[in-house]
Biopython code that builds the backbone (N, CA, C, O; Angstrom):
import numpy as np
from Bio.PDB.StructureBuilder import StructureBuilder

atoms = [
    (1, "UNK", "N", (93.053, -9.412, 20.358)),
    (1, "UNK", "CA", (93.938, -8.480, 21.013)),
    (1, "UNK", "C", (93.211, -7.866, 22.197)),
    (1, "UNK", "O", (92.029, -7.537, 22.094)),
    (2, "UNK", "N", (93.922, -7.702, 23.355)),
    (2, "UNK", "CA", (93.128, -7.104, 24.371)),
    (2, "UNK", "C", (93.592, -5.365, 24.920)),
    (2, "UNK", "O", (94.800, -5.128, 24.889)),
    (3, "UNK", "N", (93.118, -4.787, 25.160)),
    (3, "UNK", "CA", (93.066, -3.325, 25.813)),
    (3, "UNK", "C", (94.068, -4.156, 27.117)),
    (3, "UNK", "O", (94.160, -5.142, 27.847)),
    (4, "UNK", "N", (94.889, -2.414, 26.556)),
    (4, "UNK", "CA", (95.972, -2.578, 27.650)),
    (4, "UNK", "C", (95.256, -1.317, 28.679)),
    (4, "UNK", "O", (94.993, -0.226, 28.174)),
    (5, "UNK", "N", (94.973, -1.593, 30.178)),
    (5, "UNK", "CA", (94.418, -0.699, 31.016)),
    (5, "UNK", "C", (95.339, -0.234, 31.748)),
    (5, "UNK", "O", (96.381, -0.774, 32.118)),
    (6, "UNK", "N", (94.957, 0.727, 31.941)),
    (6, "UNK", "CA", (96.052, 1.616, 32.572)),
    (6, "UNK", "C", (95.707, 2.547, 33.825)),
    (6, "UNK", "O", (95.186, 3.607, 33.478)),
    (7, "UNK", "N", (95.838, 2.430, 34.867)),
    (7, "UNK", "CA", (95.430, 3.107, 36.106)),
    (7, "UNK", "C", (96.678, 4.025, 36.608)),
    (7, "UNK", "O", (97.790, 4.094, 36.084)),
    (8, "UNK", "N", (96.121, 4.831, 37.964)),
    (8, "UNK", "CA", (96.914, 6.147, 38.464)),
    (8, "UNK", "C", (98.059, 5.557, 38.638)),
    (8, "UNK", "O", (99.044, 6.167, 38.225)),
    (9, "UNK", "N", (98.267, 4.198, 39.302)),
    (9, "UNK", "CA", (99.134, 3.466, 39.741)),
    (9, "UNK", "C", (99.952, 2.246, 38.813)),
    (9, "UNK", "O", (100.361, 1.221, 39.358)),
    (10, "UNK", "N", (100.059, 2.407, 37.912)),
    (10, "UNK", "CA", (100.689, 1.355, 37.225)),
    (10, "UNK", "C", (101.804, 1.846, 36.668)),
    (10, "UNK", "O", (101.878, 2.999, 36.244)),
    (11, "UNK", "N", (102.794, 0.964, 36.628)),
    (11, "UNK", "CA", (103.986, 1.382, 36.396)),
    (11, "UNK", "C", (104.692, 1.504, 34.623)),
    (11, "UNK", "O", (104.763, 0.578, 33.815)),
    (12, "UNK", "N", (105.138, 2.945, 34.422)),
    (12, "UNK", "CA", (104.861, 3.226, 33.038)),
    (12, "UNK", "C", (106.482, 2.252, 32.185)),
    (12, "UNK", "O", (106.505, 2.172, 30.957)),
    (13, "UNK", "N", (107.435, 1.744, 32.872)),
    (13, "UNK", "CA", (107.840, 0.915, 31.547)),
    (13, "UNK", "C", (107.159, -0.732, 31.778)),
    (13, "UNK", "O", (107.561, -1.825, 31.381)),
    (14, "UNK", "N", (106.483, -0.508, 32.242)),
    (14, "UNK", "CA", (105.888, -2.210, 32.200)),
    (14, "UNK", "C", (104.564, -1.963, 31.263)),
    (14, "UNK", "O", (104.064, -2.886, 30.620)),
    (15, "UNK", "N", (103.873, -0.182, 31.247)),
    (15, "UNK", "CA", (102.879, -0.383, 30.382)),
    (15, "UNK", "C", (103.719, -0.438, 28.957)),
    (15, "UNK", "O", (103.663, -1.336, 28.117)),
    (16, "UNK", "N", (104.558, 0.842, 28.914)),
    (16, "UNK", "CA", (105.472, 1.035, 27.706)),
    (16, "UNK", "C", (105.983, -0.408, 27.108)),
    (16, "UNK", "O", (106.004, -0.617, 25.895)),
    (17, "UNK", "N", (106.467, -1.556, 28.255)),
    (17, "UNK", "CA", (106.717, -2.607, 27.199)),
    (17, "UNK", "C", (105.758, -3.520, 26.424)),
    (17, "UNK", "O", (106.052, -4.070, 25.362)),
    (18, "UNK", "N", (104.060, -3.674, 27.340)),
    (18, "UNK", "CA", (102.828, -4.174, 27.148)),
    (18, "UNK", "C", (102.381, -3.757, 25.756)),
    (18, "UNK", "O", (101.941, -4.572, 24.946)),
    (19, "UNK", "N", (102.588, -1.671, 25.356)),
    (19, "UNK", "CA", (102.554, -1.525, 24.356)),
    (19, "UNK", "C", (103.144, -2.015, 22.885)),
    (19, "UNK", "O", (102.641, -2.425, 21.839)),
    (20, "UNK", "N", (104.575, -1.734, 23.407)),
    (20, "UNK", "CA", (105.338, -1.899, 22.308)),
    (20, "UNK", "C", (105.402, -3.795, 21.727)),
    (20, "UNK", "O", (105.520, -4.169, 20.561)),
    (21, "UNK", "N", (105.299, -4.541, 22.770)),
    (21, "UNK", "CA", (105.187, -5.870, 22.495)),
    (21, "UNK", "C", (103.654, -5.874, 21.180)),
    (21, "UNK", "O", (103.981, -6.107, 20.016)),
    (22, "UNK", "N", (102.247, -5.640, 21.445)),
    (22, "UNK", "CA", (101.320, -5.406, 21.290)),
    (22, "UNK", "C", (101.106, -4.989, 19.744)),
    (22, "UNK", "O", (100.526, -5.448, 18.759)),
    (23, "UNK", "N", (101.752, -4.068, 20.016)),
    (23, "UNK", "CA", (102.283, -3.666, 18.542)),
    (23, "UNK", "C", (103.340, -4.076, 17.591)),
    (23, "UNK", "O", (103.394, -3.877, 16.377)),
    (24, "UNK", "N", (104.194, -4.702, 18.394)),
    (24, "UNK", "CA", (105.195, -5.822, 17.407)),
    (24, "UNK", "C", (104.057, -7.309, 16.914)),
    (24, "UNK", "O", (103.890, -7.862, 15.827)),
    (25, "UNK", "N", (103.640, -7.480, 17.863)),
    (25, "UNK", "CA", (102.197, -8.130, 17.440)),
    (25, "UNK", "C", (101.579, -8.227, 16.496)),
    (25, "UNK", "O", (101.728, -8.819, 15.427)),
    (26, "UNK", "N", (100.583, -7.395, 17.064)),
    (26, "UNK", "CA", (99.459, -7.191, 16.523)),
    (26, "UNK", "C", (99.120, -6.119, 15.268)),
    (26, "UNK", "O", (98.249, -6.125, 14.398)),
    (27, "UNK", "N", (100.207, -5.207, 15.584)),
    (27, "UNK", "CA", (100.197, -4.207, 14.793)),
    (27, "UNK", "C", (99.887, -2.930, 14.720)),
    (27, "UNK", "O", (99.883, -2.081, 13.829)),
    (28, "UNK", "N", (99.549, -2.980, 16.183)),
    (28, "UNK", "CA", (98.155, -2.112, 16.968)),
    (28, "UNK", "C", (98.218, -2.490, 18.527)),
    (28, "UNK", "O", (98.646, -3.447, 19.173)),
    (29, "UNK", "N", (97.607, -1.317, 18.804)),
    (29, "UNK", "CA", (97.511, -1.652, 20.249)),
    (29, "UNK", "C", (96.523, -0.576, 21.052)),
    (29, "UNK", "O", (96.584, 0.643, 20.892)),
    (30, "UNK", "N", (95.945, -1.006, 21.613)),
    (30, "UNK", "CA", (94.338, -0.104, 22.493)),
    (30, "UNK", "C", (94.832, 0.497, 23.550)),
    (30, "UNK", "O", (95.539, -0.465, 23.852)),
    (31, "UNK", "N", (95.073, 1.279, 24.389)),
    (31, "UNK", "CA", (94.989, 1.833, 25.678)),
    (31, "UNK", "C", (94.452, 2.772, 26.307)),
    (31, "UNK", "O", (94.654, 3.983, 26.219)),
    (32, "UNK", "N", (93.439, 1.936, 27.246)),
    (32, "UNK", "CA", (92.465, 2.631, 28.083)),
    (32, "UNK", "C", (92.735, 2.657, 29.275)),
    (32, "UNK", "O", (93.146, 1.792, 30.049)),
    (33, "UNK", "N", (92.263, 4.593, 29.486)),
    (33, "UNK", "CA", (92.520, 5.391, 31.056)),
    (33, "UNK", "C", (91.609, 6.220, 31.326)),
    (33, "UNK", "O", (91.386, 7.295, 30.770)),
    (34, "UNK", "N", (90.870, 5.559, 32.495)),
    (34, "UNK", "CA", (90.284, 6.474, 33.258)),
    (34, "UNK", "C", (90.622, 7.565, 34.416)),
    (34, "UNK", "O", (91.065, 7.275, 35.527)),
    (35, "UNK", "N", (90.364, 8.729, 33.999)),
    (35, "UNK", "CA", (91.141, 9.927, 35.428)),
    (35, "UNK", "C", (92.260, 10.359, 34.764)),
    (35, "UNK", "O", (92.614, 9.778, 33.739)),
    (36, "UNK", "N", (92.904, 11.351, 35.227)),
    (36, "UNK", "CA", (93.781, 12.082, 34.613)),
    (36, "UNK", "C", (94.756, 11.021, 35.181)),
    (36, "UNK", "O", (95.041, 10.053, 34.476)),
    (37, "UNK", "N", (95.216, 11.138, 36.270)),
    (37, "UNK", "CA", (96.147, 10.152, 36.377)),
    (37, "UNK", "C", (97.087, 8.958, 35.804)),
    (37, "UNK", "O", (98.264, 8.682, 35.568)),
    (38, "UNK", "N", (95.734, 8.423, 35.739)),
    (38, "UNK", "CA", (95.726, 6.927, 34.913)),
    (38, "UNK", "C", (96.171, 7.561, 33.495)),
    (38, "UNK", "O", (97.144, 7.031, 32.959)),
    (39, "UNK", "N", (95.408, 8.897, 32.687)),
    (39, "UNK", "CA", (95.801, 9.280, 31.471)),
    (39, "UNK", "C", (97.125, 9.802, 31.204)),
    (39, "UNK", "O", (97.725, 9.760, 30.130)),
    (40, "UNK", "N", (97.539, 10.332, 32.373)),
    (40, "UNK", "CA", (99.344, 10.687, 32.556)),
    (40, "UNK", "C", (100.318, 9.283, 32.536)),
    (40, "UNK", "O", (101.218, 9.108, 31.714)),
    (41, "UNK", "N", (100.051, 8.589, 33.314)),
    (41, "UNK", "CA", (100.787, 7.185, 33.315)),
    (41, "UNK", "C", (101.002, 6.668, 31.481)),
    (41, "UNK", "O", (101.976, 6.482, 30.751)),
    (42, "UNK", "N", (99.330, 6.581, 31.302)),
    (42, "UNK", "CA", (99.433, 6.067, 29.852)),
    (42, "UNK", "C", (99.730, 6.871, 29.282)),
    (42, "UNK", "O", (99.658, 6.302, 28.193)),
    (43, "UNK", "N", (100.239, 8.427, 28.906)),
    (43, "UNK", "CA", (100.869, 9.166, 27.992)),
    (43, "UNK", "C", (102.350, 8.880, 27.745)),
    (43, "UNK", "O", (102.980, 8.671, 26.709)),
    (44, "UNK", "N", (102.878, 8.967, 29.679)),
    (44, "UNK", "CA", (104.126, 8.692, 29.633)),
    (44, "UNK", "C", (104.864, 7.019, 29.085)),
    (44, "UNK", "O", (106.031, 6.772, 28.778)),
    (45, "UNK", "N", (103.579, 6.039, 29.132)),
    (45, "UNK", "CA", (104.272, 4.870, 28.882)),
    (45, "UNK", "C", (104.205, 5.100, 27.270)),
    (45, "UNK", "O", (105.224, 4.703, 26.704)),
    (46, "UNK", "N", (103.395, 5.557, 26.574)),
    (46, "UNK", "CA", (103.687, 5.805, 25.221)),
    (46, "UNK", "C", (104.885, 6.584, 24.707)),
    (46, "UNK", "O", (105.573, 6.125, 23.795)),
    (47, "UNK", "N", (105.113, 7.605, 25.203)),
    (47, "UNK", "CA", (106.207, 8.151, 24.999)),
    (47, "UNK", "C", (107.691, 6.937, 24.755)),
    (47, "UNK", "O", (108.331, 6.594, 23.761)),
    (48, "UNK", "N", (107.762, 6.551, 26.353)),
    (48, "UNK", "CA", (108.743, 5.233, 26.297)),
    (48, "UNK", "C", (108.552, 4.213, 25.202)),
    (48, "UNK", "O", (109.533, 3.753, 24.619)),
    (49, "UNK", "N", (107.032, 3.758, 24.831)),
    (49, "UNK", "CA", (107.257, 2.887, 23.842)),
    (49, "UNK", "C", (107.376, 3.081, 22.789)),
    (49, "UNK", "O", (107.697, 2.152, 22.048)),
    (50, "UNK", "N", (107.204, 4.129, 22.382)),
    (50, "UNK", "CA", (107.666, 4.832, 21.109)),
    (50, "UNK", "C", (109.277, 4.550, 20.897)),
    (50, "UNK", "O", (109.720, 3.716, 20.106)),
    (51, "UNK", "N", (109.958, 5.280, 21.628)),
    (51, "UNK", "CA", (111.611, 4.926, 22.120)),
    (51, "UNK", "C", (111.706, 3.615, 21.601)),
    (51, "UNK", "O", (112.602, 3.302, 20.817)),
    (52, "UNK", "N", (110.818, 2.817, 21.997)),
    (52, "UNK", "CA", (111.574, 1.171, 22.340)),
    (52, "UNK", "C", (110.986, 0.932, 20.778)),
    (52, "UNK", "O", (111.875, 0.347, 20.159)),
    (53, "UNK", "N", (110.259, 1.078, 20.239)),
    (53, "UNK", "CA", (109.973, 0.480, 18.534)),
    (53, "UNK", "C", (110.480, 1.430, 17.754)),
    (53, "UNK", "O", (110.500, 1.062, 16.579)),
    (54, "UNK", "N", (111.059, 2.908, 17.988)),
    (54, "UNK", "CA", (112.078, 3.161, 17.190)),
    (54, "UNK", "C", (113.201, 1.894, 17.324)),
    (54, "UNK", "O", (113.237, 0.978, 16.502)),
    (55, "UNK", "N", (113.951, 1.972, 18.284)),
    (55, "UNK", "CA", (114.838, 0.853, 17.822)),
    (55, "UNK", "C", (114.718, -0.459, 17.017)),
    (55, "UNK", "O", (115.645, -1.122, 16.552)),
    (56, "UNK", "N", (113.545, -0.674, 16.954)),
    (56, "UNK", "CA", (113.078, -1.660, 15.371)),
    (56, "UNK", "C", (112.557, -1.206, 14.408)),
    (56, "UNK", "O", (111.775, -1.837, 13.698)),
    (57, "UNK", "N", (112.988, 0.231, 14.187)),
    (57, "UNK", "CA", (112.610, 0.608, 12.798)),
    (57, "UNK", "C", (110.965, 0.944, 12.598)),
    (57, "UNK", "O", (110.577, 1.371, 11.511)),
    (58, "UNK", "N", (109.937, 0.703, 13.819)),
    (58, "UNK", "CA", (108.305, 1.048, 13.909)),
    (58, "UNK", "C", (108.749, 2.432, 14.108)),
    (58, "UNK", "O", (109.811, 2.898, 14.522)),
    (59, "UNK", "N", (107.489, 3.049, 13.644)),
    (59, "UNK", "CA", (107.467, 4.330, 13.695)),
    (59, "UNK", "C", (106.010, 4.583, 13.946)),
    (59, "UNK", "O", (105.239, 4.674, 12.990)),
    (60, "UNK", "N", (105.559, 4.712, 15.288)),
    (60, "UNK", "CA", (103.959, 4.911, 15.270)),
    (60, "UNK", "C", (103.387, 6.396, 15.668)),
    (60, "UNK", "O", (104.026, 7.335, 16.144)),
    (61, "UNK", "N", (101.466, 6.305, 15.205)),
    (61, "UNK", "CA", (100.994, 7.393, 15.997)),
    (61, "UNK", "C", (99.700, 6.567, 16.537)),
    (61, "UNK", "O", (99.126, 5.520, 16.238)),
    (62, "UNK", "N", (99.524, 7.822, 17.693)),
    (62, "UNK", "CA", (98.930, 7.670, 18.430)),
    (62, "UNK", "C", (97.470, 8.720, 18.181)),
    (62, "UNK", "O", (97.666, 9.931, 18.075)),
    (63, "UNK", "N", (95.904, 8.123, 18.091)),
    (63, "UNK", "CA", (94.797, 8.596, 17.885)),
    (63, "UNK", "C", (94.086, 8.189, 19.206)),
    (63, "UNK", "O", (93.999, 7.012, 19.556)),
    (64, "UNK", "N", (93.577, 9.240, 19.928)),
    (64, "UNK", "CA", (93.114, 9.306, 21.458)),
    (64, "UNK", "C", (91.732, 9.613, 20.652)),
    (64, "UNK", "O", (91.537, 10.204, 19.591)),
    (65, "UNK", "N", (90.666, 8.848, 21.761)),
    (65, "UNK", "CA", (89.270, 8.951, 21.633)),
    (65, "UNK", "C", (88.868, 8.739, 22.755)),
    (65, "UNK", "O", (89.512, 8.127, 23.607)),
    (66, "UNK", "N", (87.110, 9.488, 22.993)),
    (66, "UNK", "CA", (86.330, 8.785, 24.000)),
    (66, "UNK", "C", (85.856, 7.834, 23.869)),
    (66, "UNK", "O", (85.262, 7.697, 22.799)),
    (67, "UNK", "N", (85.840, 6.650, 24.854)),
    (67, "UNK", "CA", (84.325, 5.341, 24.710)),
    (67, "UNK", "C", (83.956, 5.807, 26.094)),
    (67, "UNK", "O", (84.574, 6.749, 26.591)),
    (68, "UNK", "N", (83.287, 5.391, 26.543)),
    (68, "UNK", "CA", (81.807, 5.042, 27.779)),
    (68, "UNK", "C", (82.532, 3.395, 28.501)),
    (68, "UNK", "O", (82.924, 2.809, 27.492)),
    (69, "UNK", "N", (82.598, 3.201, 28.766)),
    (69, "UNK", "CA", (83.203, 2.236, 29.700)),
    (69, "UNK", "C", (82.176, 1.795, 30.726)),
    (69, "UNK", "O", (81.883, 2.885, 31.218)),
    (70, "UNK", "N", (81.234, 0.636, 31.543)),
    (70, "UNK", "CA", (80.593, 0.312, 32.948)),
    (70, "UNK", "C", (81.768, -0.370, 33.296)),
    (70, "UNK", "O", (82.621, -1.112, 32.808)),
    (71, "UNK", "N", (81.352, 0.383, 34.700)),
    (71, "UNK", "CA", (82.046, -0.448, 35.780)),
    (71, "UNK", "C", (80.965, -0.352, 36.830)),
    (71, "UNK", "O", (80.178, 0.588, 36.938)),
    (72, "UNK", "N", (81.024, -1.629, 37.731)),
    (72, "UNK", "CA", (79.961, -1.565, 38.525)),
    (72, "UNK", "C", (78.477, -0.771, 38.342)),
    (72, "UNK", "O", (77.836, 0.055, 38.991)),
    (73, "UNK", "N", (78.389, -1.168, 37.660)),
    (73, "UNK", "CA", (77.251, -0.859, 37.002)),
    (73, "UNK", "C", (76.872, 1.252, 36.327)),
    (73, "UNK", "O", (76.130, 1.930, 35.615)),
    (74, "UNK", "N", (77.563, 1.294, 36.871)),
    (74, "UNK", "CA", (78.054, 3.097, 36.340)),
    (74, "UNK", "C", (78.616, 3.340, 35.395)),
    (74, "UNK", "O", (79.674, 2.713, 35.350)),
    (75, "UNK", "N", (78.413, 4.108, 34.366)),
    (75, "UNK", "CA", (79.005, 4.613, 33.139)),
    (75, "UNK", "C", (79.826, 5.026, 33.251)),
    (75, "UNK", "O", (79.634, 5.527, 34.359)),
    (76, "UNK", "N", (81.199, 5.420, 32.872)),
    (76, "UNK", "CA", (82.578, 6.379, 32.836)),
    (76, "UNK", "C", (82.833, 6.619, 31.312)),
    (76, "UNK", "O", (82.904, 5.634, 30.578)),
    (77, "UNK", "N", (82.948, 7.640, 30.897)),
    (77, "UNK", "CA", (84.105, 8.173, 30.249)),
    (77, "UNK", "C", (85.219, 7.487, 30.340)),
    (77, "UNK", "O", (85.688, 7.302, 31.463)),
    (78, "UNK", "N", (85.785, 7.041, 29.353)),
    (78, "UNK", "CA", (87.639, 6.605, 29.237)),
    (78, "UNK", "C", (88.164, 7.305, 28.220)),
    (78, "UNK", "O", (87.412, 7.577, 27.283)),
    (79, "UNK", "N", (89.696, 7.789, 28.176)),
    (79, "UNK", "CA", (90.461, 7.926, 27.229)),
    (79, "UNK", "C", (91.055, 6.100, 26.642)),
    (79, "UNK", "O", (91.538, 5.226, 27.361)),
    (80, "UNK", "N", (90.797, 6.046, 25.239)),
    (80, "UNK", "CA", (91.116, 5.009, 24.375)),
    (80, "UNK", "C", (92.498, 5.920, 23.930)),
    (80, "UNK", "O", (92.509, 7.150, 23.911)),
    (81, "UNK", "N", (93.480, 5.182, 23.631)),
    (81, "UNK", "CA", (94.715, 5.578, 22.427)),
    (81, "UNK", "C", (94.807, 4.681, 21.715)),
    (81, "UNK", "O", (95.051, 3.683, 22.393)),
    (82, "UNK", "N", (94.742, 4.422, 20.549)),
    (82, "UNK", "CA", (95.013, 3.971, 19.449)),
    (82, "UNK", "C", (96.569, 4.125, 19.021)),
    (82, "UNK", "O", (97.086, 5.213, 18.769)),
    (83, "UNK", "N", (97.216, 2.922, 18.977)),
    (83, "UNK", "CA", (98.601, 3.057, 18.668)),
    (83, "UNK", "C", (98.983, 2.435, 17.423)),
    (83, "UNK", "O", (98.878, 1.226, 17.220)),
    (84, "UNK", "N", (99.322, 3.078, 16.787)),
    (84, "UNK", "CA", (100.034, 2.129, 14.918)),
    (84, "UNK", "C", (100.444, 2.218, 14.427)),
    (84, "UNK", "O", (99.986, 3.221, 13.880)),
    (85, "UNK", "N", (101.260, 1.930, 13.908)),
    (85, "UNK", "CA", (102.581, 2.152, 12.847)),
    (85, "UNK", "C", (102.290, 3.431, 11.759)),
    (85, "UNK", "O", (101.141, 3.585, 11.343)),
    (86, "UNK", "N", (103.001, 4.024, 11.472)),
    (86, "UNK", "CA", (102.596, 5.134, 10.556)),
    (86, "UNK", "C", (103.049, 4.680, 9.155)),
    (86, "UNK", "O", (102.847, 5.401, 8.178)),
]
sb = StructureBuilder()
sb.init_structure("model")
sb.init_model(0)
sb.init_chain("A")
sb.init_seg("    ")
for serial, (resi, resn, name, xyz) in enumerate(atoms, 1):
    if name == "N":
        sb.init_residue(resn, " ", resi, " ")
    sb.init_atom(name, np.array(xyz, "f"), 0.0, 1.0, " ", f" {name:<3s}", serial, name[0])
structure = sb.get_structure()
């Protein structure tokens, strides 16, 4: 399963459907955001995908954590969400 990433700029029902697919899946689903931004986008696409797997009867929560993330060779802070059926 791969981390769904999520930036300032990405559009939240295309993350919202990335999620909810992910989790019809897998069962589960990762989403990582760096910057507030990026962490607003991915709040709001959760919200929506929540919506969209109520209508199949999923009922999930969501557990936010830090990891450490490199990029170009620099450390970051990311928000992780943890998404899963309750």
């Amino acid at each position: 399963m791969d981390m769904i990433k999520v930036s300032a700029n990405s559009r939240t029902s295309a993350v919202a459907g990335a999620i909810a697919g992910v989790v019809r899946e897998h069962k589960r689903a990762d989403v990582q955001a760096i910057g507030a931004g990026a962490v607003n986008q991915a709040v709001k696409a959760l919200v929506l995908a929540t919506g969209y797997l109520k209508g199949d009867d999923i009922h999930v929560v969501c557990v936010p954590e830090f990891v450490d993330v490199e990029i170009d060779g620099k450390v970051r802070t990311a928000i992780k969400l943890v998404v899963e059926p309750r």
